[in-house]
N, C-alpha and C positions, 0 to 999 in steps of 0.2 A: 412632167416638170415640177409638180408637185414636192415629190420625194427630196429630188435633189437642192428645191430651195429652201425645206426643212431642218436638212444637212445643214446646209450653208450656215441657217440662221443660230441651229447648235455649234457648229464652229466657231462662231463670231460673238456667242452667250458665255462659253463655257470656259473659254480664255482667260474671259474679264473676269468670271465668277471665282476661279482658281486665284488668280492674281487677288482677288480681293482676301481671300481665306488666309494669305502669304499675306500682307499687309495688317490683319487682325492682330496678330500675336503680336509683332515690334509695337504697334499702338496699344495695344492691351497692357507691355510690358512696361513702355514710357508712360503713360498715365498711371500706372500703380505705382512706378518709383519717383514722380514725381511728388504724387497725395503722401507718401511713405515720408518724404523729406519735409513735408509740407509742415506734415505733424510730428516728425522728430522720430518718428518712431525706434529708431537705430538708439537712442539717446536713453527709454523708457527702460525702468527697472526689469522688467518682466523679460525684456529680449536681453539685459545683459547679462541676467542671471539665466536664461536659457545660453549663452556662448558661454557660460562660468569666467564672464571676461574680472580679474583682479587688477588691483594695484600693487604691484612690486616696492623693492626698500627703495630703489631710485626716482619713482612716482612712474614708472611705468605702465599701460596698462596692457594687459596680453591674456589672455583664455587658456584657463589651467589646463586644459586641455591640448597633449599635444601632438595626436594622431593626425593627418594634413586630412585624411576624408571626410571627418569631421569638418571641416569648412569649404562650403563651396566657391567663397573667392581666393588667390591666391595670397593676398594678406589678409586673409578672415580671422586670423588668429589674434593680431591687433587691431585691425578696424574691424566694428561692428555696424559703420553704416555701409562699407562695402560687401558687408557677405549677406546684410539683407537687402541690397540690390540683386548679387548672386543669388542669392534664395527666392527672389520674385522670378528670376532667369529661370531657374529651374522648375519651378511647378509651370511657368508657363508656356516654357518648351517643351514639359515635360521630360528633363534630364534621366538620366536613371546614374545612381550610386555605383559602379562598378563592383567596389569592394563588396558591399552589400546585397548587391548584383537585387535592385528595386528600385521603384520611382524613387525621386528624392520627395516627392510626398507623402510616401510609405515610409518611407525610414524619418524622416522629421513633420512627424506629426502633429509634434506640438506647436512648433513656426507657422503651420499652416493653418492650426487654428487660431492663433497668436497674429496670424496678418487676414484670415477671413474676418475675424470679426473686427479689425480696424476698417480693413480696406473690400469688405464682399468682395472676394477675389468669384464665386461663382458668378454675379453679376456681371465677371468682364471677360466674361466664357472661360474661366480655368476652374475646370470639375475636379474633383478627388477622385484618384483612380482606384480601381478594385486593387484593395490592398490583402490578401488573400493571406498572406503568410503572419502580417498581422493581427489581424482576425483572427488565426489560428491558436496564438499564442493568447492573446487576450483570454479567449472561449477558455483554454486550456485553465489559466489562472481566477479568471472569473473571478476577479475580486469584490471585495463587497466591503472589506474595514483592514484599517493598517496596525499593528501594534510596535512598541518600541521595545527590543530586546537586548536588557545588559547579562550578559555573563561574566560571573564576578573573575577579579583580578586573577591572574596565572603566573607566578613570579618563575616560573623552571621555562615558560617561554617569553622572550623579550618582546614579541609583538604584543601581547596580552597582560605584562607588570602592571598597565593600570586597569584592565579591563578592556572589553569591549561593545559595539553597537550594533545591530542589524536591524531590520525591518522583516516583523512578519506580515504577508498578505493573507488571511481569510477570503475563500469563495463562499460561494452560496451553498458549497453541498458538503453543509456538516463541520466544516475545519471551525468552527465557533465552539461547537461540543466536542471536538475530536482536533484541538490544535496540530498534531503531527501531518495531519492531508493538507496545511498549509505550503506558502511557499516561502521562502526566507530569500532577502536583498540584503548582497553583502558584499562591502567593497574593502578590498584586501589589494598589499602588495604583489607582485607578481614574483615570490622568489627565488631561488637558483642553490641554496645551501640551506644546509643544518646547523652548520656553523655559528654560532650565538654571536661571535665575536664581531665578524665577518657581518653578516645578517645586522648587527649596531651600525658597523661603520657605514652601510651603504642606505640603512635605515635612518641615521643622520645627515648624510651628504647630498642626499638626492638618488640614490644608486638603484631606483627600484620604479616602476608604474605600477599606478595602480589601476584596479577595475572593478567596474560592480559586475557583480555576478546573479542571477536568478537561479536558485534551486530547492529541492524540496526540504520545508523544515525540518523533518525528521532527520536528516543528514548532520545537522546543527545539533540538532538535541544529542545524537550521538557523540557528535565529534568532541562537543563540551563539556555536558551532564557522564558521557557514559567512560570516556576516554580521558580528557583533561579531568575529569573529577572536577567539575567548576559549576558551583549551582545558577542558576537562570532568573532575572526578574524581569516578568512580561508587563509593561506598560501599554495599557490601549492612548494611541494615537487618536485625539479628537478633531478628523481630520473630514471637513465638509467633500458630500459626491462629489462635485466638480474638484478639486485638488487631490483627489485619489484618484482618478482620472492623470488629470497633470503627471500627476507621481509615475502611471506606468504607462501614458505617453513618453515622458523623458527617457524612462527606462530604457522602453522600445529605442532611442534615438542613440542612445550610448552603448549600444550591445560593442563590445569589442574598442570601444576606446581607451587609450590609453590618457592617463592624468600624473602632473607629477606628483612624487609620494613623497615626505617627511615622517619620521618616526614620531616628533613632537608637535608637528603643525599641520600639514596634508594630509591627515592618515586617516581612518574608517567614520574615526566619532565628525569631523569637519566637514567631511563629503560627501556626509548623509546628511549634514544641517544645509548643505549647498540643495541635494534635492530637494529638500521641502522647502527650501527659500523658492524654486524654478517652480514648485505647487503655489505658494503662498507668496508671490513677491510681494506683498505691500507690507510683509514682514521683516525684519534683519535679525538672526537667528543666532547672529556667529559674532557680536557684536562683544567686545572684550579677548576674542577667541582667535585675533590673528597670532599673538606670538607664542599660544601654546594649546593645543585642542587636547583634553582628557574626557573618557567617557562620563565621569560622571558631572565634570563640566556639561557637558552638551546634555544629559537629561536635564540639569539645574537650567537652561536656558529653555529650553520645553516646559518644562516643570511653572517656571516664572512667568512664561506667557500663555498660559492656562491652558496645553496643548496634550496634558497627562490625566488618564484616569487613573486612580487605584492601581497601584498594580500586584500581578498573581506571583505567586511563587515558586517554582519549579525546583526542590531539590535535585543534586545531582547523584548518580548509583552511590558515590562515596561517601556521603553524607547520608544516604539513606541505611547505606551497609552499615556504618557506623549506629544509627539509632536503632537499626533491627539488632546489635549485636549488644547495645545496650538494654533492649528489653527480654532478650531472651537469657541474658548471664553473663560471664567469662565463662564456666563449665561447658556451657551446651556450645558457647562459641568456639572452643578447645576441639568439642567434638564432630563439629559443622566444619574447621577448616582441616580438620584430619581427614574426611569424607573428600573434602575438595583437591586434596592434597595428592588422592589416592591412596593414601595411609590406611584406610579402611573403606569396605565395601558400603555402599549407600543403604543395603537392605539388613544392615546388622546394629542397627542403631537398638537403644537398650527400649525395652518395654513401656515407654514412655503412651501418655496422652496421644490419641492423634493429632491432637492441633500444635504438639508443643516436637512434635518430631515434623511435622510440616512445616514449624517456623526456622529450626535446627537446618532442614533440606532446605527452603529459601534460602537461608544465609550462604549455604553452600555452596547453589549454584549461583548466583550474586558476584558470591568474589571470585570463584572459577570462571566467569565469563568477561571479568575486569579482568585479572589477568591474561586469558586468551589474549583480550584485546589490546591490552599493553602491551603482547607481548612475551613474559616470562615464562609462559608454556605454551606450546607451539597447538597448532590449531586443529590438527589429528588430535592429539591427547587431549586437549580441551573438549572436542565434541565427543568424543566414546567416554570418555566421563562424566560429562553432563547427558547422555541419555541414560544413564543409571541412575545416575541422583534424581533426574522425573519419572524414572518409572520409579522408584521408589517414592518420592512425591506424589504423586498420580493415584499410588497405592493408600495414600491416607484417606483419600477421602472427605476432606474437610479441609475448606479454606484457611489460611492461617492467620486473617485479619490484622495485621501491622496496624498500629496507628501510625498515619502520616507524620512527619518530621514537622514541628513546629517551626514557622516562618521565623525568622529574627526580629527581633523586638524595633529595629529600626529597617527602613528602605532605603539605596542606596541613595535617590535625592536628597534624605533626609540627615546623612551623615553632616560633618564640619564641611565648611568649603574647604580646597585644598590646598590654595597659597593661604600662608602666612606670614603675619610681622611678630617680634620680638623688641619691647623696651625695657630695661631695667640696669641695674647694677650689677660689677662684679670687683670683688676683692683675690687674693691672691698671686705667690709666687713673683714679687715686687712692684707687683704693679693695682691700682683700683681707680674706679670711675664708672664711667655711663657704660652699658653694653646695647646692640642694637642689631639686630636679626631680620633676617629676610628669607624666605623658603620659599621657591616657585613653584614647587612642588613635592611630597603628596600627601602621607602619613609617616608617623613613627608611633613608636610604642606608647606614650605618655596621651595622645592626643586622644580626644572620644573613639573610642573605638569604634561605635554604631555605624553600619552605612560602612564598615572595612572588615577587613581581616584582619582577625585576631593574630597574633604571633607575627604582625608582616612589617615591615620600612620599606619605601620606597622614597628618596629622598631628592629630588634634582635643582641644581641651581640656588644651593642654600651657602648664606652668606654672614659671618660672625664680624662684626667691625666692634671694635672698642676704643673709645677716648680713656686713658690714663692721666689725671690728672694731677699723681705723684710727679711723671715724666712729661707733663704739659703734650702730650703726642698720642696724634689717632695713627690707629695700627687697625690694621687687618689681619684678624687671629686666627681666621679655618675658612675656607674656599670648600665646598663640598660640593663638585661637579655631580659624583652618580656615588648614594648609598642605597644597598639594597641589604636585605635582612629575612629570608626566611626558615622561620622555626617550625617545620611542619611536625606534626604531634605524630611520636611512636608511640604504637598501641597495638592488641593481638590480631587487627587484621589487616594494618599496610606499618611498614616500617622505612618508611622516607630519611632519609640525610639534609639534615639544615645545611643550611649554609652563608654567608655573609660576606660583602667585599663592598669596600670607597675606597675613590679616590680625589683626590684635587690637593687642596695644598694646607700648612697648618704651622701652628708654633709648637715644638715637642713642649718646650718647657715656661711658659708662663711670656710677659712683654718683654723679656731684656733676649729670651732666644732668636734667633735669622726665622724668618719667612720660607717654607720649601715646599716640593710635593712630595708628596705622599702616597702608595699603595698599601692597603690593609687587609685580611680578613683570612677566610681557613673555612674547614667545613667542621660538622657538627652537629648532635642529637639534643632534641627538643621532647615535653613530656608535659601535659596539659590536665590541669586538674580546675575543671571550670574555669572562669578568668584568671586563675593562675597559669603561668609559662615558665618551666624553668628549663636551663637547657646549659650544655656545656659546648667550647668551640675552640679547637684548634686554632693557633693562630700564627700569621707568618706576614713581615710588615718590613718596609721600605721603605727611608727616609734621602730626601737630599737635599742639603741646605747645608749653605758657607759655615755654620760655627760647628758644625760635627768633625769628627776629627780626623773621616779621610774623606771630606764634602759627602760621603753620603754613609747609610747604616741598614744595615738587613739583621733583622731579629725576631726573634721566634720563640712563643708561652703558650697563653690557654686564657679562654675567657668564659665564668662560671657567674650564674644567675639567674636572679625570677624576676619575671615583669610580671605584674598584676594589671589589666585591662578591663576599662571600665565605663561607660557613659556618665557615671556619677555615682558619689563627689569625687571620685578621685581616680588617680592614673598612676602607680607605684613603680621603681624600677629601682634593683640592687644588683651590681656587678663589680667582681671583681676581676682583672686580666695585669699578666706578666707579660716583659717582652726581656729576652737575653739576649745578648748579642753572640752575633756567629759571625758578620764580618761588615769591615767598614769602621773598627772601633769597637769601643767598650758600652758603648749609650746601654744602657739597664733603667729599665722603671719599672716598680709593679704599684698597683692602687687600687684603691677600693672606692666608687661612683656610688650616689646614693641621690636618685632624681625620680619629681614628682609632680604632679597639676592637678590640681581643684578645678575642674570644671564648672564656671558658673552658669555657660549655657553651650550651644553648640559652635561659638563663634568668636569666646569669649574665657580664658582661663588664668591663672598665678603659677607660673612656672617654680621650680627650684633645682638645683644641680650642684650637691656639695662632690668634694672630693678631699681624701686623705692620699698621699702617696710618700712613697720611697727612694729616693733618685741619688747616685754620687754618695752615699751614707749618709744623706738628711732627710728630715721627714718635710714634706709640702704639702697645704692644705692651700684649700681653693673655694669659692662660693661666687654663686651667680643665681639671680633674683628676679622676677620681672612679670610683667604682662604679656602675654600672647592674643594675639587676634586676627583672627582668620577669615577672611574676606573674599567673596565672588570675582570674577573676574569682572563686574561690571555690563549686566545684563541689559539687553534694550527692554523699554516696555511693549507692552501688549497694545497693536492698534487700538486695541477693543476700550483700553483707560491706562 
């Protein structure tokens, strides 16, 4: 009788004990979201900036973020006190991600650290599961320190006209002395064309997601320094263990979502100040940065709140090809790209020095391997010609010691900021008075060059208003939606085509002409002789505005000149361009531009801009006068002061 009233009494224990185990969780889940409410936490910087919840133009708020797996309530996307109810739901039921196909405490790891240390969720029995595939990835990257990476501007790709931002990770094993075994965080659109055109419109519209992506540095060094030809400036991230932490917790949590993309406001440099806002929320990072994010905006907001060390410099193959090709000659360069060319055998170079036929062979395989990689000779030919040129190499015997490429005399934080204002006068073509300017963005030729590229415009959202005081009347004289300008330098080892185009709208001929738009521009050869640029350009241009004489004009000249580039004292530019007419009417103008700026600091210069021209058979001359000053976007301060 024993046994069976044993039984009995485990029947009548184990009921209750079960029922109790079922009872834990709903109380476990209703007291965390109660304490959760108690203390706002849904409300707390730190959880909004982990939902990336914003403010829209209508005051909306809703999480850039627009993948649905990413929120585990079904309006998580705009409430954030309902998805951190969701979010207690799931570590306490232990849900699993589907998509993800892992706990939802694996995959939002940072929530869970973000609600144990408000609320000790282990206290009210909800453990952290073996997260195994995280772990895996962690070990793999082994982080240890973050750096900030710009690779300077790319005007022949639209995604990169102002530059770009990534995040290098450093492990423990060596990528400190050996940056290439690092990892690179980089968040890019997701695109569908080659199409520039195309690739604008939907890179303004909205047309695109984006995502961050993890992979290894060296992929980037290539893809930039060795391919784009675009040199590299690594800034170290001063960035405390716990918020590098943060940083590839987050990571971990966004694998695969998608965000909306803007070419001017949502794009790489923003949404990497968004991650380190989720590492640092008692930060605001982006403050000035809602209605246009530029990379080197976003290092100037780092930079300002004391979050930049020094940074390194990385030329890229083209710029190095370049200085090797200056230190060995034009002759030997002559005879380094006839090698590379196949023009001549690698092992019949003339009697030379060993070191001075090994520097000859460097050059050679260099630009033979640039072109593979662009491209121009196919990738058979490229490799059975380059193992000729190192076994001839190989054959010298002796290192050929390049001296490294000297960094630039300024850093890209250190350049002008990129908006600027414009006051002064102008006379000319019946009209004179106050003039007044505004540029949203980025460079021109005239402005410090330091911190840009030489030979480059990038113009967006610049705006000419003039009062005329002859005709008591404010006018609006040029509308420059997108001017862009690059003069890439021909020389004997890349021979690149300039090229030039704006649009928006203008007065062809002084205050008494109609308001119209306008298309401009052509291609063209450019030729660099230190801070000199001269260069000549095709040109082919499109007017349409009521006083032309069949409403609009198409015409077609050349546009021939030097810019002189400079940090100080000055900024030179002489140009001259014709336009004849082919249809639409007779409009003809040709004229000679003669514009310049004193720089008396980096933020701060005297503009000039005379003109002579030729229009109708009379001569017109023109002048405009004034102050420029160029100003941040208005940065937040550093908690720290």
């Amino acid at each position: 009788m024993r046994l069976p009233l044993f039984l009995l009494l485990i029947g009548l224990v184990l009921p209750g004990h079960a029922h109790a185990e079922d009872q834990a969780a709903p109380n476990a889940l209703a007291t965390l979201q109660q304490r959760a409410d108690a203390a706002a936490l849904w409300s707390l910087p730190a959880w909004q900036k982990m939902l990336h919840m914003e403010t829209g133009a209508l005051g909306r708020r809703r999480s850039a973020v627009h993948s649905s797996w990413f929120f585990l309530a079904e309006d998580g996307r705009q409430d954030p006190r309902a998805e951190l109810h969701a979010t207690l739901r799931a570590f306490v039921e232990q849900q699993t991600v589907s998509v993800r196909e892992e706990k939802a405490a694996c995959v939002f790891g940072l929530r869970w650290r973000f609600l144990d240390t408000h609320l000790d969720l282990r206290a009210h029995g909800v453990p952290m599961p073996d997260c195994a595939r995280r772990t895996q990835w962690w070990q793999a990257l082994n982080p240890e320190r973050a750096w900030l990476v710009f690779p300077a501007a790319y005007l022949n790709s639209p995604a990169s006209m102002f530059g770009h931002t990534l995040l290098r990770i450093d492990g423990t094993r060596g990528s400190e002395r050996s940056p290439l075994l690092a990892y690179a965080v980089n968040f890019a659109a997701q695109t569908d064309t080659e199409n520039s055109l195309v690739y604008a419109y939907k890179g303004l519209t909205g047309g695109y997601v984006g995502r961050f992506s993890v992979m290894p540095y060296y992929e980037k060094v290539r893809e930039y320094g060795r391919i784009e030809v675009r040199d590299l400036w690594e800034y170290p991230l001063q960035l405390p263990e716990a918020a590098l932490e943060r940083v590839m917790l987050h990571l971990w949590e966004l694998r695969g979502a998608g965000f909306d993309y803007y070419f001017f406001t949502r794009n790489c440099s923003f949404q990497l100040l968004t991650l380190l806002e989720v590492a640092m929320p008692e930060r605001d990072l982006r403050q000035g940065l809602g209605w246009r994010a530029i990379p080197t905006d976003t290092i100037g907001a780092l930079h300002h709140q004391d979050l930049l060390g020094a940074p390194r410099y990385r030329p890229s193959m083209g710029t190095t090809l370049r200085h090797r090709a200056d230190q060995i000659g034009a002759d030997d360069t002559r005879l380094a790209l006839a090698v590379a060319r196949g023009e001549r055998e690698a092992d019949t170079l003339p009697d030379w020095p060993a070191q001075r036929r090994a520097r000859a062979l460097d050059v050679a395989h260099d630009w033979l391997y640039h072109r593979t990689q662009n491209g121009p000779i196919d990738r058979d030919t490229g490799v059975a010609r380059a193992r000729g040129i190192l076994a001839a190499r190989a054959a010298t015997g002796v290192r050929s010691d390049f001296p490294a490429p000297a960094a630039p005399a300024t850093a890209p934080h250190a350049g002008h900021p990129t908006a600027r204002l414009f006051s002064g006068m102008f006379t000319g073509e019946g009209g004179a008075g106050l003039a007044v300017g505004l540029r949203a963005a980025y460079h021109d030729v005239l402005d410090p060059v330091g911190g840009y590229d030489q030979g480059s415009e990038v113009a967006f959202g610049e705006v000419d208003a003039r009062w005329d005081t002859r005709g008591d009347r404010l006018q609006l004289h040029r509308l420059t939606l997108v001017q862009i300008l690059s003069m890439s330098p021909r020389g004997l080892l890349f021979q690149p085509v300039s090229w030039r185009v704006q649009f928006g709208g203008r007065r062809l001929s002084g205050v008494n002409s109609r308001f119209g738009g306008y298309l401009d521009g052509g291609p063209g050869l450019a030729w660099r002789f230190g801070p000199l640029t001269t260069y000549g350009f095709a040109r082919m241009a499109v007017d349409a505005a009521q006083d032309l004489e069949q409403g609009y004009s198409l015409g077609g000249g050349a546009r021939i000149g030097a810019a002189w580039e400079s940090n100080g004292p000055a900024s030179l530019l002489i140009e001259a361009h014709s336009r004849n007419a082919l249809l639409g009417g007779d409009f003809e103008r040709h004229q000679l531009d003669l514009g310049a700026q004193w720089h008396w600091d980096r933020t701060v210069g005297l503009r000039l801009h005379a003109y002579i021209a030729r229009q109708d058979g009379e001569v017109r001359r023109g002048l405009r006068l004034g102050i420029t000053r160029y100003f941040d976007p208005g940065y937040a301060a550093s908690p720290a002061g």
